[in-house]
N, CA, C and O of each residue as an XYZ file, in Angstrom:
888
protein
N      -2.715     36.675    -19.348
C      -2.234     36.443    -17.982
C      -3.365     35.875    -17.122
O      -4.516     36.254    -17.336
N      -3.045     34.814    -15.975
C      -4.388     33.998    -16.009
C      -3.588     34.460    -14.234
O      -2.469     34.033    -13.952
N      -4.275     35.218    -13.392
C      -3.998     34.607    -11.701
C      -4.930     33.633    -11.130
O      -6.154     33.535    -11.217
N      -3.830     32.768    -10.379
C      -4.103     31.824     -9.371
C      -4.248     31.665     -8.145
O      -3.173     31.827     -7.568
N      -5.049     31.430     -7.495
C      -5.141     31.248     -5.485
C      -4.362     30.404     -5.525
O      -4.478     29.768     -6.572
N      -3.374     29.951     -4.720
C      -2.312     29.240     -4.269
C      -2.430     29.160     -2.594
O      -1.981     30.146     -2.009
N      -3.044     27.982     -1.684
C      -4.071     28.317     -0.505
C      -2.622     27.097      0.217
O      -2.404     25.904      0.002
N      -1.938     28.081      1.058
C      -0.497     27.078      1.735
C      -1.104     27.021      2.764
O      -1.803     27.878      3.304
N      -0.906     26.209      3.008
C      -1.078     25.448      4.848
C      -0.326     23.810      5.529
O      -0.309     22.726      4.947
N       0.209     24.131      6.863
C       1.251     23.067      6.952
C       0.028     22.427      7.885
O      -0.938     23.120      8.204
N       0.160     21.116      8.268
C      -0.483     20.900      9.556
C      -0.585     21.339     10.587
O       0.479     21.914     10.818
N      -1.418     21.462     11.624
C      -1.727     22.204     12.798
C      -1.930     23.822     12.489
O      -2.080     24.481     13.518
N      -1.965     24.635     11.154
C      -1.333     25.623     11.246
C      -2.493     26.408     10.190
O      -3.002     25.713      9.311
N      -2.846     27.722     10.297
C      -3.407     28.397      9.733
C      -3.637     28.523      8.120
O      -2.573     28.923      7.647
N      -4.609     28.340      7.091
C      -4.171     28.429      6.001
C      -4.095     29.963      5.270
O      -4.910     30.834      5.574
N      -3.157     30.161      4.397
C      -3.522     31.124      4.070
C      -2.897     31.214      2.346
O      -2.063     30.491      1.800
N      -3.663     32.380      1.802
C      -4.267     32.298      0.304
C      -3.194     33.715      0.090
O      -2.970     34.821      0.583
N      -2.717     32.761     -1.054
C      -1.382     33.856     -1.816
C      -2.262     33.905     -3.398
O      -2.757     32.867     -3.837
N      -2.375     35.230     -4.159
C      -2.589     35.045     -5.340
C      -1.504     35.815     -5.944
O      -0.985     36.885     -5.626
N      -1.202     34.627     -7.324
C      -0.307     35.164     -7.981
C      -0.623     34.890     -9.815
O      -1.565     34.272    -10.312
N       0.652     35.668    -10.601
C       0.008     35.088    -11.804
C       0.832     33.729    -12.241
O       2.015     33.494    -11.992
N      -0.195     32.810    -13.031
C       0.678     31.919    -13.044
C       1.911     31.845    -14.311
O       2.758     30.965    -14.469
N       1.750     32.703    -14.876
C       2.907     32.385    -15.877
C       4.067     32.331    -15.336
O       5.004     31.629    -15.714
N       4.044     33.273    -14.183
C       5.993     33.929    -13.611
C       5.925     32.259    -12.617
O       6.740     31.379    -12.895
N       4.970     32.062    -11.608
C       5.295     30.610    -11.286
C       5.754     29.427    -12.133
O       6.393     28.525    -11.591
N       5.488     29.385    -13.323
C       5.191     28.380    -14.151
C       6.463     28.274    -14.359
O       7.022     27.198    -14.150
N       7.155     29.381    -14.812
C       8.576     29.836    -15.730
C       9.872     29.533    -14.907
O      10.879     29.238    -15.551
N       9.939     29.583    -13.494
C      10.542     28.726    -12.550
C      10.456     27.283    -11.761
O      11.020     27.035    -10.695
N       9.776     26.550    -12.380
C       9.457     25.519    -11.724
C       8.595     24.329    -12.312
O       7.481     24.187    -11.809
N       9.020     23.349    -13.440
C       8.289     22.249    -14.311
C       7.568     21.679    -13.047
O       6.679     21.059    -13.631
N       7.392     21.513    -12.037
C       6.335     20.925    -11.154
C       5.313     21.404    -11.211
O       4.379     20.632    -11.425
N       4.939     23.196    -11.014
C       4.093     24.066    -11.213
C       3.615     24.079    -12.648
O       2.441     24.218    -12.991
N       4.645     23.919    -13.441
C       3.733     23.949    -14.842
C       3.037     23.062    -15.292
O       2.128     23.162    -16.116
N       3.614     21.724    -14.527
C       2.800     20.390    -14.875
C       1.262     20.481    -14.109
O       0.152     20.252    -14.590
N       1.568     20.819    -13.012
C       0.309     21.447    -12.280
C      -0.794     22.270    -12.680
O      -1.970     22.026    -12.408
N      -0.334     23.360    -13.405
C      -1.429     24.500    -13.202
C      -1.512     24.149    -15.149
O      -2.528     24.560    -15.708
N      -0.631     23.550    -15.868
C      -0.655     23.346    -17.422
C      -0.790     21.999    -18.184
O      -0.961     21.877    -19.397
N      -0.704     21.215    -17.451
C      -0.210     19.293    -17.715
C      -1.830     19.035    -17.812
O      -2.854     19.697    -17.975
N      -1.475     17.799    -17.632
C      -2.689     16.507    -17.167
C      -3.139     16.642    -15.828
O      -4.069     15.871    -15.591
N      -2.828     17.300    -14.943
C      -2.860     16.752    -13.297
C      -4.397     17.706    -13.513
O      -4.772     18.745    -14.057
N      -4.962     16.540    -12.668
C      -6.655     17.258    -12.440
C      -6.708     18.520    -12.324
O      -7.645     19.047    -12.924
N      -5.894     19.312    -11.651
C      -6.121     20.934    -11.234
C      -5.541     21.692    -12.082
O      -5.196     22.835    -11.783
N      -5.302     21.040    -13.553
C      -4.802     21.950    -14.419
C      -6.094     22.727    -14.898
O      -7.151     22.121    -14.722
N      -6.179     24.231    -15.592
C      -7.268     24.659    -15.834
C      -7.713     25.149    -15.251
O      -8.392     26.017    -15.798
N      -7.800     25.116    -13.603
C      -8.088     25.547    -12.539
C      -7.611     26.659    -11.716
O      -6.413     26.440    -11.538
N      -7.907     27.611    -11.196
C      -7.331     28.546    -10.911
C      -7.368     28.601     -9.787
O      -7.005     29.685     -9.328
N      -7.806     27.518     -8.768
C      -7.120     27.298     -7.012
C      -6.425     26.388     -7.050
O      -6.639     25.571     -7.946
N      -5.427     26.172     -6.199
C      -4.041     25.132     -5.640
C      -3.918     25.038     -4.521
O      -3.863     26.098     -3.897
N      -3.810     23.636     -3.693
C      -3.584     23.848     -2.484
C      -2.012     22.794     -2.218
O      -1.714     21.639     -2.523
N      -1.329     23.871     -1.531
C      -0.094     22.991     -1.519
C      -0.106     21.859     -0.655
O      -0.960     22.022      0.217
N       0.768     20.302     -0.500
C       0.573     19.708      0.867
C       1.338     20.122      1.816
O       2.405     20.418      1.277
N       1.419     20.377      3.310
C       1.996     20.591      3.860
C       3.249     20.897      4.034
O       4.220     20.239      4.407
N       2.994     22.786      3.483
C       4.190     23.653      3.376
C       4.033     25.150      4.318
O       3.130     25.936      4.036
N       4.646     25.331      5.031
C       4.548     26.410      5.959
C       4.201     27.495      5.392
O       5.223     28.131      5.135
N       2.749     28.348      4.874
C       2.824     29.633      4.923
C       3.646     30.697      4.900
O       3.502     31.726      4.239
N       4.677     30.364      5.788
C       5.848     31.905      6.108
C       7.027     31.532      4.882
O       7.726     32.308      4.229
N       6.930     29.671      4.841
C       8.045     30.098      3.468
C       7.107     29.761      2.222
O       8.021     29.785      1.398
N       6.239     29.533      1.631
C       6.499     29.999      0.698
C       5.501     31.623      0.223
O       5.031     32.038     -0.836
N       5.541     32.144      1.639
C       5.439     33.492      1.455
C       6.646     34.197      0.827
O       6.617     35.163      0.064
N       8.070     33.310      1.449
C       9.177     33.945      0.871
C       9.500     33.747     -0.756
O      10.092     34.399     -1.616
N       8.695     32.335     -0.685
C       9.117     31.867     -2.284
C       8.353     33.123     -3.111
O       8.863     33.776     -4.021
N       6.798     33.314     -2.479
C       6.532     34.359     -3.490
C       6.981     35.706     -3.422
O       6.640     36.373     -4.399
N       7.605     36.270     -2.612
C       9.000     37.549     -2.684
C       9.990     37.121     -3.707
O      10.304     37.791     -4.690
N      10.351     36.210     -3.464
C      11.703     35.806     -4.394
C      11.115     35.932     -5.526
O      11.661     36.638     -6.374
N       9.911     35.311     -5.812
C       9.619     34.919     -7.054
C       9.290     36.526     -8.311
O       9.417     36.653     -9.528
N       8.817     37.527     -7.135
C       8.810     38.839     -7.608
C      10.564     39.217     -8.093
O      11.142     39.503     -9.142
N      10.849     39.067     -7.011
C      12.226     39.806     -6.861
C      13.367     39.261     -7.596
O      14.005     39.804     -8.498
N      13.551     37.926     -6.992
C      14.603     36.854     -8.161
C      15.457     37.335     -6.911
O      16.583     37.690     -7.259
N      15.197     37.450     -5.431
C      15.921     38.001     -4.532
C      15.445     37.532     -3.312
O      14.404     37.995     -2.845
N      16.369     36.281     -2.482
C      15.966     36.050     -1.473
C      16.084     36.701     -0.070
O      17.204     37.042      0.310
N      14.820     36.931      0.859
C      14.969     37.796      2.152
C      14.217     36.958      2.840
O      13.995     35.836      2.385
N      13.943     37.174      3.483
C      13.556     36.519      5.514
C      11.730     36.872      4.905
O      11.310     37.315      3.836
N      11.164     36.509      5.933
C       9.824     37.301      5.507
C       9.187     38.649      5.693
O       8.192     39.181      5.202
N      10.324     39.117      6.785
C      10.442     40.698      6.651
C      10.932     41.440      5.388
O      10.830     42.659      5.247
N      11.418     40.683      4.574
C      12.466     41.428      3.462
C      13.534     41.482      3.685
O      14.256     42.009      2.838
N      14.154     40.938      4.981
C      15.521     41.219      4.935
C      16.435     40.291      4.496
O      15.899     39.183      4.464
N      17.905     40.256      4.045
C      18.494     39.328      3.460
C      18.875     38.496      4.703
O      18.766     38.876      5.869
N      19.333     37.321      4.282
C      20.038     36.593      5.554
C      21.423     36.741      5.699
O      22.237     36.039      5.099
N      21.757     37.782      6.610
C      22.906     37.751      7.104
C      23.156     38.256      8.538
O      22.511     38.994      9.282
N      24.506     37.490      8.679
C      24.742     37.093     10.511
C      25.215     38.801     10.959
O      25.845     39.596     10.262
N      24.749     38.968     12.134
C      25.414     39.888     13.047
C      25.339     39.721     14.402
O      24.439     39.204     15.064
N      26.332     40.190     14.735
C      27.423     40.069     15.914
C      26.435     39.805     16.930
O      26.456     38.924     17.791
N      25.627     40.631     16.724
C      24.656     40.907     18.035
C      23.312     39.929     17.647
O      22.164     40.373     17.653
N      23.549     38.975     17.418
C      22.543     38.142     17.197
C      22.371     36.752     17.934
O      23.096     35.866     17.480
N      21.667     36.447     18.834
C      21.817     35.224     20.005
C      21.645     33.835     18.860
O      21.378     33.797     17.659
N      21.949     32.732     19.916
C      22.490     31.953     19.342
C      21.095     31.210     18.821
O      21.003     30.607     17.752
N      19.931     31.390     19.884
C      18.230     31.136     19.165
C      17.820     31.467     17.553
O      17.372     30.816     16.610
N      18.234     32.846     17.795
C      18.231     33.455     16.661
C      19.243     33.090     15.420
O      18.970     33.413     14.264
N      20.168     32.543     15.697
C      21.144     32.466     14.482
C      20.479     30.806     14.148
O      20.595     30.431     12.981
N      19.810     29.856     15.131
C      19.540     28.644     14.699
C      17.772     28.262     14.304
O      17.230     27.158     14.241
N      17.084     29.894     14.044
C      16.338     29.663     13.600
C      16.337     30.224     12.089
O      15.524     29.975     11.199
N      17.375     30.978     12.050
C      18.091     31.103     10.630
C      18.050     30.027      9.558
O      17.405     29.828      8.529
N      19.097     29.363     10.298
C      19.458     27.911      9.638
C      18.593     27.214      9.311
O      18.643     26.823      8.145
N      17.331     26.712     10.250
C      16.560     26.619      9.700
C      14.935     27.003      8.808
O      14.034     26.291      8.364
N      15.122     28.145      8.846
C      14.370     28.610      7.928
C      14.896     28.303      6.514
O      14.313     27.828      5.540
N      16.277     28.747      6.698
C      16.779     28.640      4.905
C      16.837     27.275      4.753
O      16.729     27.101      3.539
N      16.945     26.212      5.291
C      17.038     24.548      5.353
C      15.760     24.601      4.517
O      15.667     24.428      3.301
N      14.454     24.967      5.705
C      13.350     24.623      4.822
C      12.978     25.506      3.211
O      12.617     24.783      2.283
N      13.053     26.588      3.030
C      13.483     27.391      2.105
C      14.329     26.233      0.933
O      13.720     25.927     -0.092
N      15.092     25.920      1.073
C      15.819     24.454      0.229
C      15.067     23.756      0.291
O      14.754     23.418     -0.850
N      14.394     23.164      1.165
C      13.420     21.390      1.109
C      12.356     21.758     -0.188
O      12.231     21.091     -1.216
N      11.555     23.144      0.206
C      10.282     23.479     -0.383
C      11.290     23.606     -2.290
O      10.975     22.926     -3.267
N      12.188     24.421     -2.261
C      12.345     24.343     -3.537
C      13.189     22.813     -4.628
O      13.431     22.469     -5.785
N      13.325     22.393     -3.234
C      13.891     20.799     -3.974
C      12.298     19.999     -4.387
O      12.069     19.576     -5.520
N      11.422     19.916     -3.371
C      10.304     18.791     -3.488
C       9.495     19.845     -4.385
O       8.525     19.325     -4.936
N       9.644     20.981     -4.611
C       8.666     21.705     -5.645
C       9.628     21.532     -7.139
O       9.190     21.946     -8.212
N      10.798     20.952     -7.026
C      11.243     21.402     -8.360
C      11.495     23.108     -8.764
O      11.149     23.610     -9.834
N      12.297     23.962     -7.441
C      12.228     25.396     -8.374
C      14.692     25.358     -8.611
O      15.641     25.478     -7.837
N      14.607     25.247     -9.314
C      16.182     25.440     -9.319
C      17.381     26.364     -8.696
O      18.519     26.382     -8.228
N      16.110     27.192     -9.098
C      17.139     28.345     -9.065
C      16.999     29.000     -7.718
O      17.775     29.946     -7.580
N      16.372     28.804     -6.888
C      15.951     29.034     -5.501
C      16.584     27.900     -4.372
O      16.753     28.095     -3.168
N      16.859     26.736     -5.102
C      17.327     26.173     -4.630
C      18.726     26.570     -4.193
O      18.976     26.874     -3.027
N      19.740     26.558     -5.279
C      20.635     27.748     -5.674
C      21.283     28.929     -4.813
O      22.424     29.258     -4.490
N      19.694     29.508     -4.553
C      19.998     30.886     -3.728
C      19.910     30.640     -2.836
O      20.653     31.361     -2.170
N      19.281     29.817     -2.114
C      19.134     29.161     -0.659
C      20.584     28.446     -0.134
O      20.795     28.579      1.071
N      21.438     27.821     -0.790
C      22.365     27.029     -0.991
C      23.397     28.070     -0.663
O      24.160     27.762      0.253
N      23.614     29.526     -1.368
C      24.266     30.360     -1.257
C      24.235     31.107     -0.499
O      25.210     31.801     -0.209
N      22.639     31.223      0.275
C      22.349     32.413      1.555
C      22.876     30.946      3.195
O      23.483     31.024      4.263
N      22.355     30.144      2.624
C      22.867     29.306      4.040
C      24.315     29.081      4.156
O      24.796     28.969      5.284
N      25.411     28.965      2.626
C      26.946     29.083      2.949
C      27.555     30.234      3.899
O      28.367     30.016      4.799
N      27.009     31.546      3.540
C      26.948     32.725      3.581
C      27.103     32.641      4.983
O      28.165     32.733      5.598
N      25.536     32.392      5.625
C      25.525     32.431      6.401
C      26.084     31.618      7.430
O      26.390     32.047      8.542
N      26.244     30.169      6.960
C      27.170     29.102      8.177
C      28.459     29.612      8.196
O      29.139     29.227      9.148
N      29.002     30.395      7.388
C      30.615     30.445      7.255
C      30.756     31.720      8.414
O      31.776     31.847      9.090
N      29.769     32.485      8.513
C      30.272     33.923      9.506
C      29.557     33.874     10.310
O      29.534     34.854     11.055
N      28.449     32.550     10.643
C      28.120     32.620     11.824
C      29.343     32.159     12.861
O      30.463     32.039     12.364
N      29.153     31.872     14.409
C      30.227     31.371     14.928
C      29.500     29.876     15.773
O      29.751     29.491     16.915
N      28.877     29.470     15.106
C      28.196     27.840     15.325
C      27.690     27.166     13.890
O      27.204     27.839     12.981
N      27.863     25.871     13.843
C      26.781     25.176     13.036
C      25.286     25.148     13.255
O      24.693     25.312     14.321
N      24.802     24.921     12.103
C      23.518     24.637     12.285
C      23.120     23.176     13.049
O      23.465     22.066     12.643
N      22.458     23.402     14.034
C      21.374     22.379     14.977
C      21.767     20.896     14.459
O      22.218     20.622     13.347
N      21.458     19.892     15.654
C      21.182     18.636     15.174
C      19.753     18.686     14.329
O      19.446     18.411     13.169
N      19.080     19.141     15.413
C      17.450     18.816     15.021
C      17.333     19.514     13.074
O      16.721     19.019     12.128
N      18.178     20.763     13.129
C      17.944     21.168     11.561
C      17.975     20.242     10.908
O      17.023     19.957     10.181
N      19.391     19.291     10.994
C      20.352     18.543     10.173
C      19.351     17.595      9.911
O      18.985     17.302      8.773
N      18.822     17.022     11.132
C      17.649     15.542     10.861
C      16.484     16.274     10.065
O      15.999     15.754      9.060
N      16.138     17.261     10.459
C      15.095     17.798      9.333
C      15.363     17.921      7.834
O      14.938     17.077      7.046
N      15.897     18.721      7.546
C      16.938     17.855      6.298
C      16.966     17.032      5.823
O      16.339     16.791      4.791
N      17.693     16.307      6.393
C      17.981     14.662      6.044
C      16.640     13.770      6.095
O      16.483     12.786      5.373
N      15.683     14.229      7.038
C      14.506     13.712      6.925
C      13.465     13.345      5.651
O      12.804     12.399      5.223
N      13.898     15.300      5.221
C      13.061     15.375      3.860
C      13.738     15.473      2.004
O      13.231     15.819      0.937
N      14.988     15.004      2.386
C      15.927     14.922      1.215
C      16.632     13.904      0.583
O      17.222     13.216      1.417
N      16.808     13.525     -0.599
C      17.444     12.427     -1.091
C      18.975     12.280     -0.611
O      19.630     13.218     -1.065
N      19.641     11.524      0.054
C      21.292     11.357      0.406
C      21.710     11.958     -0.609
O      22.176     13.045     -0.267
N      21.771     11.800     -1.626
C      22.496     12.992     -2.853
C      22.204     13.630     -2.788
O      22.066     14.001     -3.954
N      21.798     14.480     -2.074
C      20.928     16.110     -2.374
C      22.355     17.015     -1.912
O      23.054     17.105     -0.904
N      22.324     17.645     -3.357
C      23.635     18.740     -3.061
C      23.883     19.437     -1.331
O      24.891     19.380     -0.627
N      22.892     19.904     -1.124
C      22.716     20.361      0.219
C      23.286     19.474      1.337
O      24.120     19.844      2.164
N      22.742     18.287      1.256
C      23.310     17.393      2.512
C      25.121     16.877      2.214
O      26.072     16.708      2.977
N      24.944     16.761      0.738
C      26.403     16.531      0.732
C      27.412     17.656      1.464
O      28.308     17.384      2.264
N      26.987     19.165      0.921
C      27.292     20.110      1.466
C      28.031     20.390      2.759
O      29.169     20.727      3.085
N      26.362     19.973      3.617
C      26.736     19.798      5.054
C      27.703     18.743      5.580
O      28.636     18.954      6.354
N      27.417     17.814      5.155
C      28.568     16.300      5.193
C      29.870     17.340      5.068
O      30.231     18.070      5.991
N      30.537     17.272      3.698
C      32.050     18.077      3.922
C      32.059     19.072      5.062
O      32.829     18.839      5.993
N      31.071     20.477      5.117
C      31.106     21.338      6.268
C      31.433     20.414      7.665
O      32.567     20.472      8.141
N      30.702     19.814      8.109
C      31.031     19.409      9.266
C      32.504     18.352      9.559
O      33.161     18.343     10.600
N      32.776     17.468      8.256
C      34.216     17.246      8.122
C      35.532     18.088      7.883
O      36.728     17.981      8.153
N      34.708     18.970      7.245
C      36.277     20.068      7.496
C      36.164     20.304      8.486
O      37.266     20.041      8.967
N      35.333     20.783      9.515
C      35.791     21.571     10.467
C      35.971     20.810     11.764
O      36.190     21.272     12.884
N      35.825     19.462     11.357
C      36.614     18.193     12.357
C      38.181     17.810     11.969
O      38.941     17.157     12.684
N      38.489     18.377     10.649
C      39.449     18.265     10.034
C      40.540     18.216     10.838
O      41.496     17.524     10.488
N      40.572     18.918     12.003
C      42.158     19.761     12.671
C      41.729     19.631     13.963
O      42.156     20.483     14.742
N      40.722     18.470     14.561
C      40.307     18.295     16.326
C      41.704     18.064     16.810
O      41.853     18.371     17.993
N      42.784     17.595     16.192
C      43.873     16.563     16.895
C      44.670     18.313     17.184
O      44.832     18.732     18.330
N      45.089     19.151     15.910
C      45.758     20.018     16.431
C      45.278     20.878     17.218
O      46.019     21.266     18.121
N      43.749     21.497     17.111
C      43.651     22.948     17.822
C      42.337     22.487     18.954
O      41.509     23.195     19.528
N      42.514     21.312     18.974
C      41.616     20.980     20.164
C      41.846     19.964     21.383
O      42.460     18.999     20.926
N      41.627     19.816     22.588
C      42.293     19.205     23.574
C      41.401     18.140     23.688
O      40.282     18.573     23.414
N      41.351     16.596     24.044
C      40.646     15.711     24.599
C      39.405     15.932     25.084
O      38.442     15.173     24.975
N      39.444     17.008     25.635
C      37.397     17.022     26.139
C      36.771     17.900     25.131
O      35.586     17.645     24.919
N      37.245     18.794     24.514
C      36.416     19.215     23.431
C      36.497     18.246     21.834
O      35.903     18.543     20.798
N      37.175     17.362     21.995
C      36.995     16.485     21.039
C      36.269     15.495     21.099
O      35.850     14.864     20.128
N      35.988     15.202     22.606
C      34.767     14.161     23.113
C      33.460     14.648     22.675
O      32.580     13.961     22.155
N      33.398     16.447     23.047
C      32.732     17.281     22.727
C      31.735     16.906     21.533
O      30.588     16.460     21.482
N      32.773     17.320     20.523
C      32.683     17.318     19.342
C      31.798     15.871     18.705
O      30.710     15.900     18.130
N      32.654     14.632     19.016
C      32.185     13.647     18.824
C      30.884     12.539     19.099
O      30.466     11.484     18.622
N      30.546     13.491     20.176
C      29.070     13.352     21.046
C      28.418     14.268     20.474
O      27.239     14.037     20.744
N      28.496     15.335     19.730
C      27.622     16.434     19.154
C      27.059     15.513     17.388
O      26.040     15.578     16.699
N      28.193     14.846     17.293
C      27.836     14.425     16.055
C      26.418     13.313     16.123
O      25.336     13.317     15.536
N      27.137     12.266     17.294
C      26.118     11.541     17.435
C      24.966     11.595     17.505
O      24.160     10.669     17.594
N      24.757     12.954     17.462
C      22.965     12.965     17.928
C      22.504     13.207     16.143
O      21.288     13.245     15.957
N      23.105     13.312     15.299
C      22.630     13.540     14.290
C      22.132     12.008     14.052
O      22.359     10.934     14.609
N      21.261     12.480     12.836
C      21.043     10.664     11.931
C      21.929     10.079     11.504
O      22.588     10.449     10.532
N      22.178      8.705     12.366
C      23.150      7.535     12.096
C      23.996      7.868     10.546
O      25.215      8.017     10.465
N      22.975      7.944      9.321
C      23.735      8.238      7.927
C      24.488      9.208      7.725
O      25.561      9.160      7.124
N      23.862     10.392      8.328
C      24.720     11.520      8.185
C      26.180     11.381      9.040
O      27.318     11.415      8.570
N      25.876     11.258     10.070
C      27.140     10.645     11.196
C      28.313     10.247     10.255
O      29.313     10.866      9.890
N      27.768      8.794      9.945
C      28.597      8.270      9.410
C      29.187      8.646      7.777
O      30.165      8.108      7.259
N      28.582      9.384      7.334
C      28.883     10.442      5.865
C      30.121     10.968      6.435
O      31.214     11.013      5.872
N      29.815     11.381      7.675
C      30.898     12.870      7.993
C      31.941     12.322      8.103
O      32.844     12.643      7.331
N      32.146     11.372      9.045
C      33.205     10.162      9.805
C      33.997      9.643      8.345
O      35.213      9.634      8.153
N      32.898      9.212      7.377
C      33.806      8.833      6.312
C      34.435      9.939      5.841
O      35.483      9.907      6.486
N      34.482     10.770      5.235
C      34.118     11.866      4.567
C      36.135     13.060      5.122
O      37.072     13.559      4.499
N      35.629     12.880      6.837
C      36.807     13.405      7.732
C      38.030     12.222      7.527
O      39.045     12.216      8.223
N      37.750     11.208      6.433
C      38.715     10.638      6.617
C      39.355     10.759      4.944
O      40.488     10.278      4.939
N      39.062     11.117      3.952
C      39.439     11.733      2.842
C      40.278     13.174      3.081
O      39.982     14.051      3.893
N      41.564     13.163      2.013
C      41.804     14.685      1.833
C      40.883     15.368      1.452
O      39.769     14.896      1.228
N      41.127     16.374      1.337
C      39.994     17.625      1.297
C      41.000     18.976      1.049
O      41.595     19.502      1.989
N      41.105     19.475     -0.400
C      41.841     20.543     -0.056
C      41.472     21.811      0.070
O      42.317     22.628      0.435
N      40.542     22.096     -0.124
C      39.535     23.082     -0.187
C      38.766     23.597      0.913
O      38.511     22.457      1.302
N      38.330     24.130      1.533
C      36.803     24.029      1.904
C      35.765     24.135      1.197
O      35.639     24.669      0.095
N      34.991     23.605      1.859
C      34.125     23.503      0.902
C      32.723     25.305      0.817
O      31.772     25.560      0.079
N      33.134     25.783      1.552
C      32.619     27.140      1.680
C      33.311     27.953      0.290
O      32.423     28.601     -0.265
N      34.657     28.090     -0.414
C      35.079     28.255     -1.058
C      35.021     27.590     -2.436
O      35.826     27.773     -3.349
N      33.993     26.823     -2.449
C      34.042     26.134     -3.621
C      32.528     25.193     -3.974
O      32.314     24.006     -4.218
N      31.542     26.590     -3.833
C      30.343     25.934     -3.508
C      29.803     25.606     -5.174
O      28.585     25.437     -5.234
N      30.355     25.524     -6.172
C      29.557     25.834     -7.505
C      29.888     23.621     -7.380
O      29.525     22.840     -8.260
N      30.332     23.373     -6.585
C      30.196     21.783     -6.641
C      29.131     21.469     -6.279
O      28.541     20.662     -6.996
N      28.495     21.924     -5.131
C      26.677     21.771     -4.560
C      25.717     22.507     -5.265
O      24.653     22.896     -4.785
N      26.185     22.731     -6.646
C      24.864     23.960     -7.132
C      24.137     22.402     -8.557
O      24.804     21.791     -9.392
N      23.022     22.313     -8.327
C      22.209     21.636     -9.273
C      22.275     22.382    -10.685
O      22.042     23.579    -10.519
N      22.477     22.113    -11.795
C      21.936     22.641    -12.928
C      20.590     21.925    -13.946
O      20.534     20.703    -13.802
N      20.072     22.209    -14.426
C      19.313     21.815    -15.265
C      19.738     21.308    -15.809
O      20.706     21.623    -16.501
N      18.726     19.367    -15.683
C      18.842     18.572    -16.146
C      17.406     17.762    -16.504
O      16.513     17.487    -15.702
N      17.461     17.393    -18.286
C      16.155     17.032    -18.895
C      15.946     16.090    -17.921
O      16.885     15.513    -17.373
N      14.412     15.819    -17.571
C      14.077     14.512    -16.502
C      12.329     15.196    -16.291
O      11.985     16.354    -16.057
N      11.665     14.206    -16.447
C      10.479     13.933    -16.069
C      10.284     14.446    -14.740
O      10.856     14.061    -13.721
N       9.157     15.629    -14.883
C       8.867     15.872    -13.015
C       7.216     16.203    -13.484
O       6.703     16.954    -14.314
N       6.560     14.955    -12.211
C       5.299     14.539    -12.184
C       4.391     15.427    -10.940
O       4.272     14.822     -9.874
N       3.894     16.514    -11.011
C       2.898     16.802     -9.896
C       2.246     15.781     -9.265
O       1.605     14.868     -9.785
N       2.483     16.029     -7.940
C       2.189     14.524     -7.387
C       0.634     15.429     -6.476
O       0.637     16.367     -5.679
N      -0.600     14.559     -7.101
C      -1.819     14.699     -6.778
C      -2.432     15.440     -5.106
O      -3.638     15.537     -4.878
């Protein structure tokens, strides 16, 4: 068993030094193994410094990574209650957003997965969507195919699905000015998207946004 310093720090922001062992990293994530086991200069090496990844998550990645169990960085799971302001429910969203980015651009699957399942979870019983600004963050740092954004695409078309019946002219202006502030692509994802049947929701039928393992080259990028 070989442990590793793993030294996270985002820009502007404090660094700080997680040690772990690397086999249990390795065993979730061909990016990490190419890293700490491959060709990449810092193989052999027993410090890592991530590029600009927030401290607080992948403090969570290394909970999960103990646990195989995702929580907040208190330990707690993510879920909505009643008594929870609306600040609070949209810094939710995006925590678990980034929680997804870090395990998509790290290559971890199965975290991806659980993130995918704690943010359904949670968008379906909150009583708002998640943020513009989340959505562009997101979309900022993700491939247009990324299960996740497709995700959100249907979410926000279903629930434009029924403006004509259960909504009156100014909350549909509402609605339609809320979209706009998102990124032009996504916008227009949804717009297309609200114009397909749909019989499902897509909250009910999330094993369509879940990635599985698939053989493919993943390169630690220097």
């Amino acid at each position: 068993m070989t442990i590793m310093s793993v030294q996270a720090k985002k820009k502007n922001s404090k660094e700080t030094t997680y040690h772990i062992l690397r086999e249990h990293i390795i065993s979730v994530s061909e990016y990490f193994e190419n890293a700490f086991m491959g060709s990449f200069r810092q193989a052999g090496e027993k410090k890592w410094k991530t590029k600009d990844v927030n401290p607080k998550i992948f403090g969570v990645f290394i909970e999960w990574l103990m646990g195989r169990r995702l929580t907040d960085p208190d330990g707690v799971e993510y879920i909505y209650k009643k008594e929870m302001r609306a600040d609070k429910i949209q810094e939710i969203f995006t925590e678990i957003l980034d929680i997804y980015v870090f395990a998509d651009e790290y290559n971890v699957p199965q975290l991806q997965r659980d993130a995918m399942n704690a943010f359904n979870k949670f968008q379906w019983d909150a009583p708002t969507m998640c943020s513009t600004s989340a959505v562009g963050h997101a979309s900022s740092r993700l491939l247009n195919n990324s299960p996740l954004l497709r995700f959100l695409i249907d979410a926000y078309a279903f629930s434009c699905s029924d403006w004509k019946a259960n909504s009156d002219a100014a909350s549909e202006a509402t609605n339609i000015e809320w979209l706009e502030l998102v990124p032009a692509e996504f916008f227009l994802a949804v717009l297309n998207r609200k114009g397909l049947p749909m019989e499902r929701s897509p909250y009910q039928n999330l094993c369509d946004y879940h990635e599985y393992d698939v053989e493919e080259e993943v390169v630690a990028k220097p």
